[in-house]
CHARMM-style PDB file with segment names, atoms N, HN, CA, C and O in Angstrom:
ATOM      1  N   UNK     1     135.169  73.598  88.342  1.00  0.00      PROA
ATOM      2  CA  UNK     1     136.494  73.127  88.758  1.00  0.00      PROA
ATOM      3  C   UNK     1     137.526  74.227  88.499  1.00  0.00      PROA
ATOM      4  O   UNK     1     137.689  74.731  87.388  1.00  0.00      PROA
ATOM      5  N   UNK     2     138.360  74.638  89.833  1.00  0.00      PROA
ATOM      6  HN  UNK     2     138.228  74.228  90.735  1.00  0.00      PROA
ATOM      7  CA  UNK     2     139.342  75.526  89.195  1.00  0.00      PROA
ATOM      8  C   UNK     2     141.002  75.325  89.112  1.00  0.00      PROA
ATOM      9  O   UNK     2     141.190  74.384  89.882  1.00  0.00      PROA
ATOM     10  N   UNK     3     141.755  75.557  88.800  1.00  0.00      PROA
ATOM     11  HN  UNK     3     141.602  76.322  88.174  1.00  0.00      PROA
ATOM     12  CA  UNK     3     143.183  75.124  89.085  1.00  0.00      PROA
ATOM     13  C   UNK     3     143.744  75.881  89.112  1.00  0.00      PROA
ATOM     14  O   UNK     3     144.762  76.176  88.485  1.00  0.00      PROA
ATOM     15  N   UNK     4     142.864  76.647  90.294  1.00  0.00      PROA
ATOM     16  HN  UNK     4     142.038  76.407  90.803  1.00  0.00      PROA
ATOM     17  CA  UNK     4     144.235  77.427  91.193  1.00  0.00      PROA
ATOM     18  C   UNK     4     145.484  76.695  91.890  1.00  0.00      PROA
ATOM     19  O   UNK     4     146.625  77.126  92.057  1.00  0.00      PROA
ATOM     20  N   UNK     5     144.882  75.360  92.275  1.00  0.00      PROA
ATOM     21  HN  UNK     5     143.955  75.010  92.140  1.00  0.00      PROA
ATOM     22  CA  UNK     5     146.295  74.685  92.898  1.00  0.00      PROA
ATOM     23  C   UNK     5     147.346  74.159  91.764  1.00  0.00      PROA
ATOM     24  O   UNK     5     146.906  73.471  90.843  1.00  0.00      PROA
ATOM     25  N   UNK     6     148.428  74.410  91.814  1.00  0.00      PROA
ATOM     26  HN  UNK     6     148.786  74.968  92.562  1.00  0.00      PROA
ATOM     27  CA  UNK     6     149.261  73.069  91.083  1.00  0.00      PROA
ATOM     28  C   UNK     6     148.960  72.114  90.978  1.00  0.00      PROA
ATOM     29  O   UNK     6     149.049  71.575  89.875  1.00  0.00      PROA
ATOM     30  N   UNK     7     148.503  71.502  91.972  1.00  0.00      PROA
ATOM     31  HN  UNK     7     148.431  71.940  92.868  1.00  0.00      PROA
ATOM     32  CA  UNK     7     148.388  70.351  92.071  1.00  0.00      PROA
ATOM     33  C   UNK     7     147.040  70.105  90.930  1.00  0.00      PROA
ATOM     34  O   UNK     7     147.198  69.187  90.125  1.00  0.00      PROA
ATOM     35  N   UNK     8     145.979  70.758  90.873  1.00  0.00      PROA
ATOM     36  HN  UNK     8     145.851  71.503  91.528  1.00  0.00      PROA
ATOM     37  CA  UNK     8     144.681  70.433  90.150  1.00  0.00      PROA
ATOM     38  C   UNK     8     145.570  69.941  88.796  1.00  0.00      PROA
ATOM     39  O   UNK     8     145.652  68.868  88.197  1.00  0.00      PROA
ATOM     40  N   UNK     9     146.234  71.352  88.606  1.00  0.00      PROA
ATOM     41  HN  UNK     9     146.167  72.224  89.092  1.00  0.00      PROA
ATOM     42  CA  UNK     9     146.618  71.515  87.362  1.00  0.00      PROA
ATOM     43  C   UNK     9     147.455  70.659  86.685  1.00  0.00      PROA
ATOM     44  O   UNK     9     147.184  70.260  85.553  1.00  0.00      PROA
ATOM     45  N   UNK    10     148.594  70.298  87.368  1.00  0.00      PROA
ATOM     46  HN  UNK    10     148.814  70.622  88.288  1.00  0.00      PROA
ATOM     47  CA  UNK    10     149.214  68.891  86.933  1.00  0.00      PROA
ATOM     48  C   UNK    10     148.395  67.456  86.478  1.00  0.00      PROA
ATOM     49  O   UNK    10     148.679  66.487  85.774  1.00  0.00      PROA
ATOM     50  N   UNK    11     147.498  67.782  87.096  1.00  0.00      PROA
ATOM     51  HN  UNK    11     147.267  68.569  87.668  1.00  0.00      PROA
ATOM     52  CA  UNK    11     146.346  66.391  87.076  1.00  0.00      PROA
ATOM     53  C   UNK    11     145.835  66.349  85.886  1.00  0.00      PROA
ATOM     54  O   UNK    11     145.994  65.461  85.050  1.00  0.00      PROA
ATOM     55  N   UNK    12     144.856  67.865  85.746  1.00  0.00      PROA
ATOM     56  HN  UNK    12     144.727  68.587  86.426  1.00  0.00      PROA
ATOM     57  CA  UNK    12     144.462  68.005  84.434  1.00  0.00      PROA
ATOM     58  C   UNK    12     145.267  67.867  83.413  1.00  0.00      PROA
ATOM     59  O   UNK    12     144.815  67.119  82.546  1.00  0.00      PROA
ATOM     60  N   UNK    13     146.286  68.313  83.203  1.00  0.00      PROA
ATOM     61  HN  UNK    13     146.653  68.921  83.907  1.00  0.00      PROA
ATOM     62  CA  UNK    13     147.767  67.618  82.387  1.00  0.00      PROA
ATOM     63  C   UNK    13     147.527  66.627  81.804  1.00  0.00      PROA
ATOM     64  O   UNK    13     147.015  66.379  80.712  1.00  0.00      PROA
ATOM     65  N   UNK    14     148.245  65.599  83.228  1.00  0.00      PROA
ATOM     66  HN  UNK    14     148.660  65.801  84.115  1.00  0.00      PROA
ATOM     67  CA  UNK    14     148.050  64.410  83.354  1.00  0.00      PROA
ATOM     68  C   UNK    14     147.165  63.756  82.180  1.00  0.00      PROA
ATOM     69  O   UNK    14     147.477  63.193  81.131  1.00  0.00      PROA
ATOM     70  N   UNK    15     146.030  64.037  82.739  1.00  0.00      PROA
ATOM     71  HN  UNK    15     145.777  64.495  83.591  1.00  0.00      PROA
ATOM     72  CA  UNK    15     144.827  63.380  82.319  1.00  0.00      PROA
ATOM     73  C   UNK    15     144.771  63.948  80.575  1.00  0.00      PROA
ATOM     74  O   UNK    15     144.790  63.031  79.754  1.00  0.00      PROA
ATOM     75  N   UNK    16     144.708  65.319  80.039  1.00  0.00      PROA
ATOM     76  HN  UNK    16     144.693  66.064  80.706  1.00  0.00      PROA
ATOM     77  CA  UNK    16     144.460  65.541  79.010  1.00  0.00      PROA
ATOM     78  C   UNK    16     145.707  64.682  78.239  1.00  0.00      PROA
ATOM     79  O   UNK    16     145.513  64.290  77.089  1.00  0.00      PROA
ATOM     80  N   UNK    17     147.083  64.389  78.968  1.00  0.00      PROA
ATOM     81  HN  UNK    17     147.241  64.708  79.903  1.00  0.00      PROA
ATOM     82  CA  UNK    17     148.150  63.591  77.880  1.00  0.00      PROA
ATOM     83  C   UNK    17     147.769  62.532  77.807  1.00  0.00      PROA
ATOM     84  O   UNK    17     148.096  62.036  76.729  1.00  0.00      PROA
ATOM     85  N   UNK    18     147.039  61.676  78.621  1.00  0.00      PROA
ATOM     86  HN  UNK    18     146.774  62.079  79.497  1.00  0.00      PROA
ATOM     87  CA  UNK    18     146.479  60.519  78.385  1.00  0.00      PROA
ATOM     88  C   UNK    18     145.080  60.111  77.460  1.00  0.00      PROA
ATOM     89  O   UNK    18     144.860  59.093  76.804  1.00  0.00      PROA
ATOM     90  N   UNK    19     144.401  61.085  77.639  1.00  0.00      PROA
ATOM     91  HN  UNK    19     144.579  61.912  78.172  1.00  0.00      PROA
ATOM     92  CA  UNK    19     143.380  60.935  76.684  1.00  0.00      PROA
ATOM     93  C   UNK    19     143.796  61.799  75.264  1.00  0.00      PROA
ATOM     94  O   UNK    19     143.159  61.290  74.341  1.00  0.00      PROA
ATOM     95  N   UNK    20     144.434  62.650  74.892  1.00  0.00      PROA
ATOM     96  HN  UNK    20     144.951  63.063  75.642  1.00  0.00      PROA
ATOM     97  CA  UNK    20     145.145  62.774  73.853  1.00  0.00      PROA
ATOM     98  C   UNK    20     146.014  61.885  73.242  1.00  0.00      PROA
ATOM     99  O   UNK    20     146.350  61.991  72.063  1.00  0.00      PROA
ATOM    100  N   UNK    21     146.501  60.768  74.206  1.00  0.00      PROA
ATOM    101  HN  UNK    21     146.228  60.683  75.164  1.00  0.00      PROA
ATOM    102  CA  UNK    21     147.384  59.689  73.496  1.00  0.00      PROA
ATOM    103  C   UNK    21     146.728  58.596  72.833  1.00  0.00      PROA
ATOM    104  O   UNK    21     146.874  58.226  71.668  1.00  0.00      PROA
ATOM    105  N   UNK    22     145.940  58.102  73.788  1.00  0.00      PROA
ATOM    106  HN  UNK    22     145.822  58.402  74.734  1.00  0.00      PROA
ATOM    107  CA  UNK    22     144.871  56.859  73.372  1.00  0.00      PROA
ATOM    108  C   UNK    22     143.803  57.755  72.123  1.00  0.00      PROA
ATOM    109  O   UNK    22     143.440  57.151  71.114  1.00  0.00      PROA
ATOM    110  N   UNK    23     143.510  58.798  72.296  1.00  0.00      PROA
ATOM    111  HN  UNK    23     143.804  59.290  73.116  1.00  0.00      PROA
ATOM    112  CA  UNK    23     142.875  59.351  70.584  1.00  0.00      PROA
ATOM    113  C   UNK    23     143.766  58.909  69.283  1.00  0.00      PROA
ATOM    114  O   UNK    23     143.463  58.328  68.241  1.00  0.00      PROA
ATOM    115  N   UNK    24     144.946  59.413  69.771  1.00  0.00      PROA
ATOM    116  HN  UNK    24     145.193  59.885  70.617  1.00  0.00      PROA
ATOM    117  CA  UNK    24     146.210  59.402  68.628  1.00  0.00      PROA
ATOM    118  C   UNK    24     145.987  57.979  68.211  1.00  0.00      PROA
ATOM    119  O   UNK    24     145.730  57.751  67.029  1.00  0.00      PROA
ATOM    120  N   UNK    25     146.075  56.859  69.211  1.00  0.00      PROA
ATOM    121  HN  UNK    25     146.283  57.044  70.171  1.00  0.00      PROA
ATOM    122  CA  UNK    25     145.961  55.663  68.987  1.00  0.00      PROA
ATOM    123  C   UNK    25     145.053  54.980  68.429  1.00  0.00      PROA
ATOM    124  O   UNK    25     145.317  53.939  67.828  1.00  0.00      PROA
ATOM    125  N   UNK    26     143.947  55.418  68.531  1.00  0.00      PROA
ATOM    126  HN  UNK    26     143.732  56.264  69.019  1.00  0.00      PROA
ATOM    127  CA  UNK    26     142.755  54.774  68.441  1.00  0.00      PROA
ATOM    128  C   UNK    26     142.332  55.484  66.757  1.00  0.00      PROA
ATOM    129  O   UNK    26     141.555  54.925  65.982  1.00  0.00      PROA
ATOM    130  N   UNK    27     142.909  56.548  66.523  1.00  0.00      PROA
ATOM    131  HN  UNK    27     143.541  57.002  67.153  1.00  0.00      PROA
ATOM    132  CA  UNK    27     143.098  56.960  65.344  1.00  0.00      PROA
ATOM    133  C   UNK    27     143.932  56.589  63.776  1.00  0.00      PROA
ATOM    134  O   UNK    27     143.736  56.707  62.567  1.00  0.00      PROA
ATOM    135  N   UNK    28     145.222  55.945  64.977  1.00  0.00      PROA
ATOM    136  HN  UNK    28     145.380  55.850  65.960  1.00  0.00      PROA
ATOM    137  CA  UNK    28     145.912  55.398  63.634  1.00  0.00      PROA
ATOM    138  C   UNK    28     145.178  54.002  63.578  1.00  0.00      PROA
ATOM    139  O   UNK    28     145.134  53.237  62.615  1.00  0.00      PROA
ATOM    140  N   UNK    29     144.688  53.862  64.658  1.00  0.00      PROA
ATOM    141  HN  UNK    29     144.724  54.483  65.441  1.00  0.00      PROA
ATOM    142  CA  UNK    29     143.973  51.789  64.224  1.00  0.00      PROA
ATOM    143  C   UNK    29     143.268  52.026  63.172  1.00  0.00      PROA
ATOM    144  O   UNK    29     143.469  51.451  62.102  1.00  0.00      PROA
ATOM    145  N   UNK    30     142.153  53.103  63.404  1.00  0.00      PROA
ATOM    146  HN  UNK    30     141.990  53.570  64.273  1.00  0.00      PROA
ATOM    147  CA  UNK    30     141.177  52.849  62.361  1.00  0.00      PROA
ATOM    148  C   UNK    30     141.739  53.577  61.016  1.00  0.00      PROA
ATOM    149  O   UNK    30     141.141  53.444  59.949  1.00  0.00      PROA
ATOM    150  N   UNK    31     143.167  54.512  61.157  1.00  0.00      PROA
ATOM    151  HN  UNK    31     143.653  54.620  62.024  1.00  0.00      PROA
ATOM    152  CA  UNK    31     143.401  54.343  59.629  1.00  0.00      PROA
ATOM    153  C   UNK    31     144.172  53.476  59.007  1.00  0.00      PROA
ATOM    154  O   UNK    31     144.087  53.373  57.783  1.00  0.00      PROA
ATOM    155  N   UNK    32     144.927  52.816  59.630  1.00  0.00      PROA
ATOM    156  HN  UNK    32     144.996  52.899  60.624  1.00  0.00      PROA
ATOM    157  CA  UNK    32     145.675  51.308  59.631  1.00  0.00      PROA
ATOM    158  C   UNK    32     144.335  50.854  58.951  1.00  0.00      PROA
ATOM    159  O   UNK    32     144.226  51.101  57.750  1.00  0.00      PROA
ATOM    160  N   UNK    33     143.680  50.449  59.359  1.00  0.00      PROA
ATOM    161  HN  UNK    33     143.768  50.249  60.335  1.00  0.00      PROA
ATOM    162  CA  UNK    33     142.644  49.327  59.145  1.00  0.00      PROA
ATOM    163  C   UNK    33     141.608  49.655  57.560  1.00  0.00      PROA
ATOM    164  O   UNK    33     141.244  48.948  56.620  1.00  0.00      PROA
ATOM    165  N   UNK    34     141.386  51.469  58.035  1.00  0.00      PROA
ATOM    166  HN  UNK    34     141.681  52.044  58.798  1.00  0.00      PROA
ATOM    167  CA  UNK    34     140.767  51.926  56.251  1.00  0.00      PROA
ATOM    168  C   UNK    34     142.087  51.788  55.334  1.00  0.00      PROA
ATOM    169  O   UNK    34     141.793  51.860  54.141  1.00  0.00      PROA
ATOM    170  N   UNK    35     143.197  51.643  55.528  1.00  0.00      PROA
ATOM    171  HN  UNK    35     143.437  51.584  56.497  1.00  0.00      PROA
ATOM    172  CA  UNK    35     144.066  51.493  54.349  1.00  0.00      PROA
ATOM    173  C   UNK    35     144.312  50.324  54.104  1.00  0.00      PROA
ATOM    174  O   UNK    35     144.447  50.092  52.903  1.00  0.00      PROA
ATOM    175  N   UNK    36     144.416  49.557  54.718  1.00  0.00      PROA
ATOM    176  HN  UNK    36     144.306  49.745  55.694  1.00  0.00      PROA
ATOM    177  CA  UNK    36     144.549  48.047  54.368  1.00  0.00      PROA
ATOM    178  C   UNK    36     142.934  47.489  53.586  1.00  0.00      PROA
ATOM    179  O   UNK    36     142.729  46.567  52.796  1.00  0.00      PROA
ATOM    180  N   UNK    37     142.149  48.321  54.101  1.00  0.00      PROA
ATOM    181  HN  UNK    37     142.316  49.070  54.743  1.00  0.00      PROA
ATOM    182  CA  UNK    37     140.596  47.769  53.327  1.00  0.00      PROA
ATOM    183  C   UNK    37     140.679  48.179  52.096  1.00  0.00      PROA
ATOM    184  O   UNK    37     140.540  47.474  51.096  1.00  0.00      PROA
ATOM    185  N   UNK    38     141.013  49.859  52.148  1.00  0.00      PROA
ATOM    186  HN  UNK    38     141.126  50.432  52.960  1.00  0.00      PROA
ATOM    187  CA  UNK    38     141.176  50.491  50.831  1.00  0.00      PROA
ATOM    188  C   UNK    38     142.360  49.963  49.940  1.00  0.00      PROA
ATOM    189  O   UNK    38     142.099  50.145  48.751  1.00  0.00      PROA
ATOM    190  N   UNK    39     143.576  49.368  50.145  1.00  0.00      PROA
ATOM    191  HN  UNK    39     143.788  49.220  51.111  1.00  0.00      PROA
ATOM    192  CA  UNK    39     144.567  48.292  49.492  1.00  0.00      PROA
ATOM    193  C   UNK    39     143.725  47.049  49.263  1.00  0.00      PROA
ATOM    194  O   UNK    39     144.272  46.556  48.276  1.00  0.00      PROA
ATOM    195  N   UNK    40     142.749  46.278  49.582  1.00  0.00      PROA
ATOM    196  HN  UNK    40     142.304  46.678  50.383  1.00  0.00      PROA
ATOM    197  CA  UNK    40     142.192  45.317  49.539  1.00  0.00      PROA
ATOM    198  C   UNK    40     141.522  45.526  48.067  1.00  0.00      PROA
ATOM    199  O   UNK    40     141.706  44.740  47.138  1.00  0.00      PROA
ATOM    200  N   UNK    41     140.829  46.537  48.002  1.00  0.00      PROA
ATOM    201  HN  UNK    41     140.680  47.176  48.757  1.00  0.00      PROA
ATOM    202  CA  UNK    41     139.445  46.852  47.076  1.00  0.00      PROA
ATOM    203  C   UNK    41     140.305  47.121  45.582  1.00  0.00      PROA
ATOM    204  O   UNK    41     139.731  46.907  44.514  1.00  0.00      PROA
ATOM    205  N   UNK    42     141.324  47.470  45.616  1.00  0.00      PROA
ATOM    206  HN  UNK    42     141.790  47.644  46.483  1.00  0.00      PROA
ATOM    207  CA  UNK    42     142.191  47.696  44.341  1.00  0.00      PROA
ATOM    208  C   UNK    42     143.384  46.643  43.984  1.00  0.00      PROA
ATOM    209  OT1 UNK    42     144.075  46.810  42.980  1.00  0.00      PROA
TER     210      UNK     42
END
């Protein structure tokens, strides 16, 4: 795949801000969730 066009390239963007966001997200759940376990145990 190359992105010589703008256009590719915006896409790929696109796409990497979206799957970089939902990581971010899906990251604080599960440390939300180990800190409230780890507050539980003490």
């Amino acid at each position: 795949m190359t992105l010589s066009s703008p256009n590719m390239a915006t896409l790929a963007f696109a796409a990497w801000r979206l799957f970089k966001e939902s990581l971010d997200k899906d990251f604080y759940q599960i440390q939300g969730s180990f800190g409230s376990r780890l507050s539980a145990m003490h």
